[in-house]
N, C-alpha and C positions, 0 to 999 in steps of 0.2 A: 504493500500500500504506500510505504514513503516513497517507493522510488518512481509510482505512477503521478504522485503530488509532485514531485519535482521536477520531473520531466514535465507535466501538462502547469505548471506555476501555481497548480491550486492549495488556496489557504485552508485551516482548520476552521470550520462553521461552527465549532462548540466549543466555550472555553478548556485550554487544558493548560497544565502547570510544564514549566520549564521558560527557559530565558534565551532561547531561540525566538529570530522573530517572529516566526511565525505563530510560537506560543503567548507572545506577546501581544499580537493583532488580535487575536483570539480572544483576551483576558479583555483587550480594549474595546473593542467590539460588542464585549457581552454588557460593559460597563454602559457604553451609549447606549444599547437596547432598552438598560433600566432607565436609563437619565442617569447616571449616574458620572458627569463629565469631569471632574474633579478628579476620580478613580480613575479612570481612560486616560486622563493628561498624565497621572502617575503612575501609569503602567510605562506610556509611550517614551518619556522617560529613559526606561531601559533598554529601550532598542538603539542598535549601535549608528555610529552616528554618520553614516549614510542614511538609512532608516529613517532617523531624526530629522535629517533633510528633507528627505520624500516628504514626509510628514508637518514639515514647517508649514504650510500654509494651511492647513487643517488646525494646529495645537495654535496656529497665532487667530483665529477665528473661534476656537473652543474658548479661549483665555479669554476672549472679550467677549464672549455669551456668557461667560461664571461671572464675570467680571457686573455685567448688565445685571445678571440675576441676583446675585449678591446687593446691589446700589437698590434694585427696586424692594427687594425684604426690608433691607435699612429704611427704605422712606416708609414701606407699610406700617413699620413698629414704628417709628416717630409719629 
């Protein structure tokens, strides 16, 4: 099975544990399904930093949806 994923470039659809990136996309991935983008930004994180490249315009666009979401709870409780 890994070797038919690497050959055809396909990723893991269910989270699993390890720090491969592909284990990584995985764990992030599961985290946006919840909402959960704080976790996802801290998974992504750990992917190496090619990865992190790929990824720069996604984690600079997640960072300022937390960012939004964070300011408008702050105004709700004032």
């Amino acid at each position: 099975a890994a070797f038919v994923r690497v050959q055809t470039g396909a990723r893991s659809l269910e989270p699993r544990e390890g720090g491969d990136p592909d284990a990584v996309l995985s764990r992030a991935e599961a985290a946006v399904r919840t909402g959960d983008i704080a976790a996802a930004l801290a998974e992504l994180a750990a992917l190496p930093e090619a990865g992190r490249s790929e990824m720069a315009g996604w984690t600079q666009a997640a960072e300022t949806r937390l960012q939004a979401l964070e300011a408008a709870q702050s105004l709700s409780q004032d």
